[in-house]
Kinemage of the C-alpha trace (Angstrom):
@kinemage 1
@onewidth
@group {chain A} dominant
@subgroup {mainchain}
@vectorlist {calphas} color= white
{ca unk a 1} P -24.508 -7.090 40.801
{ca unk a 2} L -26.524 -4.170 40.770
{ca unk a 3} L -27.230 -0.894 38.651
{ca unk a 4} L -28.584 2.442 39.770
{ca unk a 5} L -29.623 4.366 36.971
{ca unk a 6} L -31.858 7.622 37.982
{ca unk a 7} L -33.642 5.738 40.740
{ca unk a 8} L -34.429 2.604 38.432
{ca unk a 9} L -32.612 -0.264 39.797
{ca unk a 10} L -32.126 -3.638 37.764
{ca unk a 11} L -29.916 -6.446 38.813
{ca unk a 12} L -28.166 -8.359 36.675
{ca unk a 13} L -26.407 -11.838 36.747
{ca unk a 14} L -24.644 -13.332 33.566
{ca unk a 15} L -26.703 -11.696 30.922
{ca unk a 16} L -30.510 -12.104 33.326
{ca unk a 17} L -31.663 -8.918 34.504
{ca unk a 18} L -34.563 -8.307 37.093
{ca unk a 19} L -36.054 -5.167 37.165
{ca unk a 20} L -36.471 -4.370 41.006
{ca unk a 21} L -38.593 -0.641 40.351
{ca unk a 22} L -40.048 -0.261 37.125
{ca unk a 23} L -40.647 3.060 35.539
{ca unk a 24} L -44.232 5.042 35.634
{ca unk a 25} L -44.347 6.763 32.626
{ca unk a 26} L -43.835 6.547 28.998
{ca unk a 27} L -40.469 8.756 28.820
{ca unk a 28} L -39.094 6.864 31.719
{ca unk a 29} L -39.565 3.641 30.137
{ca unk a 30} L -37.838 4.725 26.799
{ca unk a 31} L -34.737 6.096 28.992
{ca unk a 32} L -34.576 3.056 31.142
{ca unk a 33} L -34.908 0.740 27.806
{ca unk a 34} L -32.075 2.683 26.450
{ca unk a 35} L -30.179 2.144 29.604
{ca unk a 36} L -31.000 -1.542 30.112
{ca unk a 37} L -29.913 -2.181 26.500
{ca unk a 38} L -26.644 -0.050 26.732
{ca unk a 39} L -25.658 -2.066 30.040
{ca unk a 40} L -26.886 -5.385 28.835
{ca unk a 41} L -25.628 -5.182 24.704
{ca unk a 42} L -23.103 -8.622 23.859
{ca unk a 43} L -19.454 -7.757 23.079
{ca unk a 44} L -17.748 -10.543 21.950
{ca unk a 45} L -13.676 -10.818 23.250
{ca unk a 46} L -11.200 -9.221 21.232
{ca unk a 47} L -9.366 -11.145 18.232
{ca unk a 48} L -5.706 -9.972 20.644
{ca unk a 49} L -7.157 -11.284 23.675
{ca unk a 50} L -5.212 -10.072 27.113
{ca unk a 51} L -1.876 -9.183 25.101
{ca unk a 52} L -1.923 -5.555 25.270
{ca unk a 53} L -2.745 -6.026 29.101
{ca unk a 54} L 0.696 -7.962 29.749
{ca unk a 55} L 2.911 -6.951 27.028
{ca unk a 56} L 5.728 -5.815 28.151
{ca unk a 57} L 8.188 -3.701 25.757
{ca unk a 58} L 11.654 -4.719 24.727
{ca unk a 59} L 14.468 -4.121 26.985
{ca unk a 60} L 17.176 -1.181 25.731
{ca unk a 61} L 19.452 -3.484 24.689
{ca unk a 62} L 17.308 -5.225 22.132
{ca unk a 63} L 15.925 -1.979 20.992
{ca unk a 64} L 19.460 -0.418 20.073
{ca unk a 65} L 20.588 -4.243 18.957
{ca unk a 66} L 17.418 -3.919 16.443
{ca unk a 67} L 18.249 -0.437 15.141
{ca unk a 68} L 21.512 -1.398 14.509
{ca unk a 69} L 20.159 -4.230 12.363
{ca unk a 70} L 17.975 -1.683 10.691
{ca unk a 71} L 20.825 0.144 9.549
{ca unk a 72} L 23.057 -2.561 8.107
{ca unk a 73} L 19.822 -3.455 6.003
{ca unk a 74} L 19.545 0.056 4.748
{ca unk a 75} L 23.041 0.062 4.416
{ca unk a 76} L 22.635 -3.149 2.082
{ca unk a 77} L 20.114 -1.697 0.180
{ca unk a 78} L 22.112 1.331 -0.332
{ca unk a 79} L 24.613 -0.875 -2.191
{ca unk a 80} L 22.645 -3.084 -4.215
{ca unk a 81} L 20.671 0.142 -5.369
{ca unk a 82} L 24.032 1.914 -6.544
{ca unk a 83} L 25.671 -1.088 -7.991
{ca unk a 84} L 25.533 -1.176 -11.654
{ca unk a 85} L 27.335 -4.216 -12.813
{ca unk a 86} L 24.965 -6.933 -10.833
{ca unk a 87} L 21.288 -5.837 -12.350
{ca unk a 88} L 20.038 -5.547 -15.832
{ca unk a 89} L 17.905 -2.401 -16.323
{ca unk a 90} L 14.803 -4.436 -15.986
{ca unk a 91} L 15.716 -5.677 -12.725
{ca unk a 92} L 16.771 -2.172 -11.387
{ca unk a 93} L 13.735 -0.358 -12.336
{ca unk a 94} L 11.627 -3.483 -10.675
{ca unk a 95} L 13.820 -2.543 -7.684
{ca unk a 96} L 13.361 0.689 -7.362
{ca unk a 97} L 9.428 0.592 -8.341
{ca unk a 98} L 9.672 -2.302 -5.816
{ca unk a 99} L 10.651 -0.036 -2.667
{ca unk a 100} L 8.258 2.820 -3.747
{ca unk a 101} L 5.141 0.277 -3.676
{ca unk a 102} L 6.882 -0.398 -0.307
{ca unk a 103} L 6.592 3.251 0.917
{ca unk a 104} L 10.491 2.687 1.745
{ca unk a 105} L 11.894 5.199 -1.015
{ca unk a 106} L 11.893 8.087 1.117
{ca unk a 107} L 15.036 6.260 2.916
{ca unk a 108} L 16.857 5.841 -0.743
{ca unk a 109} L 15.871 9.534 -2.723
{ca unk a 110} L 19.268 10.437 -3.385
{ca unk a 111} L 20.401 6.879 -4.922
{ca unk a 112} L 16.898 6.224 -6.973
{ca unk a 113} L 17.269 9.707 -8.240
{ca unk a 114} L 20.920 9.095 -9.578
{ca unk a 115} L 20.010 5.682 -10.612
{ca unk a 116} L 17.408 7.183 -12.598
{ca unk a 117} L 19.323 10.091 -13.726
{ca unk a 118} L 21.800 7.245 -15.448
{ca unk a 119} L 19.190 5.761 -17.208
{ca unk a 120} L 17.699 8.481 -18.583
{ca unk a 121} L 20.655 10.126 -19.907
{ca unk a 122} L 21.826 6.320 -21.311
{ca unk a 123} L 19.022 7.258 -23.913
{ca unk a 124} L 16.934 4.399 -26.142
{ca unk a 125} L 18.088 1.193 -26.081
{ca unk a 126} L 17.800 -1.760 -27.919
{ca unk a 127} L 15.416 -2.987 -24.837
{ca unk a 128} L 12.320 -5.393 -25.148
{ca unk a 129} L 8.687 -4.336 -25.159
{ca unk a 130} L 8.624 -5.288 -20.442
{ca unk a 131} L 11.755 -3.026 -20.002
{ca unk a 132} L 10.724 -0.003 -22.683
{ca unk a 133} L 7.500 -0.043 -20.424
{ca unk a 134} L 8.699 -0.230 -17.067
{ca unk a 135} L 11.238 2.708 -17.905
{ca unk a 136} L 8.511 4.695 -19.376
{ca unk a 137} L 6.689 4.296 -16.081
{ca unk a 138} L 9.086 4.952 -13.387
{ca unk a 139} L 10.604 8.063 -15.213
{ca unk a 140} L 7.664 9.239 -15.888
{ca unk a 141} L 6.532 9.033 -12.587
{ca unk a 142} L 9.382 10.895 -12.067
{ca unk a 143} L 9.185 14.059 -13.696
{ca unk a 144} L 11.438 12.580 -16.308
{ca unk a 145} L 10.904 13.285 -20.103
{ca unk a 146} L 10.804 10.624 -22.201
{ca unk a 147} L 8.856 10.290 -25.428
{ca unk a 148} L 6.272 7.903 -26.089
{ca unk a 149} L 8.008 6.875 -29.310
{ca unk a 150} L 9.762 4.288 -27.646
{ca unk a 151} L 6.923 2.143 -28.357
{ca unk a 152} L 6.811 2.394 -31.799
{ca unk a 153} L 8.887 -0.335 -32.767
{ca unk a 154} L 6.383 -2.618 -30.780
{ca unk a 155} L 3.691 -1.858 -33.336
{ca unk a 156} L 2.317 -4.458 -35.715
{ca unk a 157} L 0.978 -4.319 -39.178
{ca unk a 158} L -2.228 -2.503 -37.637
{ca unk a 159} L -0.720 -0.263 -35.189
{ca unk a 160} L -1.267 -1.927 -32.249
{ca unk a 161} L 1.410 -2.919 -29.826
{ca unk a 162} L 1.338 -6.478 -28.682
{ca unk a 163} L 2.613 -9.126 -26.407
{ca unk a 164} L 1.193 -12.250 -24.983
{ca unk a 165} L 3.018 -11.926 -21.813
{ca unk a 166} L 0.677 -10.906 -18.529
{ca unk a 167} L 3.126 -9.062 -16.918
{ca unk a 168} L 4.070 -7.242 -20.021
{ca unk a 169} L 0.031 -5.850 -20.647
{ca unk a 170} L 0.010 -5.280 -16.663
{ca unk a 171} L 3.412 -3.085 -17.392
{ca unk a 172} L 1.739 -1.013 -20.372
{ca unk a 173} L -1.752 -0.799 -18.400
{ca unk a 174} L 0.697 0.939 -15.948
{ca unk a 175} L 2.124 3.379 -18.084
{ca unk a 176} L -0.578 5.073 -18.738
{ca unk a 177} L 1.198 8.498 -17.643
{ca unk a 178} L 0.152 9.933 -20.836
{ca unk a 179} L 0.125 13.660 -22.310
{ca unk a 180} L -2.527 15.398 -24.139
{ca unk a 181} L -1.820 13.887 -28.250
{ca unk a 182} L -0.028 11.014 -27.696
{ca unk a 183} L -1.634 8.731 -29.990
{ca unk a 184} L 0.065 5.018 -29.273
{ca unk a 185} L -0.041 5.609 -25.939
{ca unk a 186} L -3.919 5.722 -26.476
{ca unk a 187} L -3.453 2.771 -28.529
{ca unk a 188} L -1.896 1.171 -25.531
{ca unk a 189} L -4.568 2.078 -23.141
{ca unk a 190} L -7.554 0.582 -25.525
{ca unk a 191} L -5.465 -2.650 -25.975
{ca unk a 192} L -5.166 -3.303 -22.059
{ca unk a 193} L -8.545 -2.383 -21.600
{ca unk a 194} L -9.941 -5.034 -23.990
């Protein structure tokens, strides 16, 4: 195969190249370098290979047969996110933290917004130290108000609120959506970070 590049001709043949006319002065070796290299660099195959090159897209029929699966699943969702009586209020608020992590929340506003409307207005509960914190960080993250009192019957003899649980510190580590003089919450924040 050959290559004419301003005049300069090179062949090349699986990675050899012979330079037929070489260049006279110093610019016109620099440009040809440049060129040889450009022409002559290794690419290694793409990780997809030939796919994109003979995919060929779904037929209509699967397309609509997949959106209408799409829709009974959001449909599902729907109902499991409105139904009361099947989740605790831990398992709820996992839910609904759950499909924002997801990014899929913007299909369910109008149910997580009720859902949370409900459990604000169901007020304090007698609710261990994992539930208190994931309901102080989802309505929180929600505009909601909620006081950071809720934690105070966590505290021990020193203060300090603690658990051994991982997932319970990880929870409290989260909720650090705090306001300007809210002293356990600082509390909280100095005892996940240590």
């Amino acid at each position: 195969m050959m290559y004419d590049y301003g005049g300069y001709i090179y062949k090349g043949r699986e990675g050899a190249t012979k330079v037929v006319k070489s260049p006279r002065n110093q610019g016109e070796r620099w440009r040809f370098r440049e060129l040889l290299r450009k022409k002559t660099s290794i690419t290694h195959p793409t990780l997809w290979g030939d796919f994109f090159l003979h995919h060929i897209p779904c037929p209509p029929i699967q397309c609509a047969l997949m959106k209408d699966k799409a829709k009974l699943k959001n449909e599902e969702v729907k109902t499991t996110l409105l139904d009361t009586d099947s989740f605790d209020l831990y398992d709820k608020l996992e839910f609904i933290d759950t499909l924002e992590q997801l990014g899929l929340d913007h299909h369910y506003t109008k149910e997580i917004h009720e859902q949370l409307r409900n459990v604000s207005e169901a007020g304090d509960r007698d609710l261990d130290l994992p539930t208190t914190s994931l309901q102080f960080y989802v309505l929180r993250k929600h505009g909601y108000r909620i006081s950071s009192d809720v934690f105070l019957k966590f505290r021990d003899d020193r203060g300090n609120v603690v658990s051994n649980d991982a997932r319970c510190l990880l929870r409290l580590y989260d909720s650090q959506l705090r306001v300007h003089g809210e002293e356990i919450l600082d509390n909280i924040v100095t005892l996940t970070k240590s």
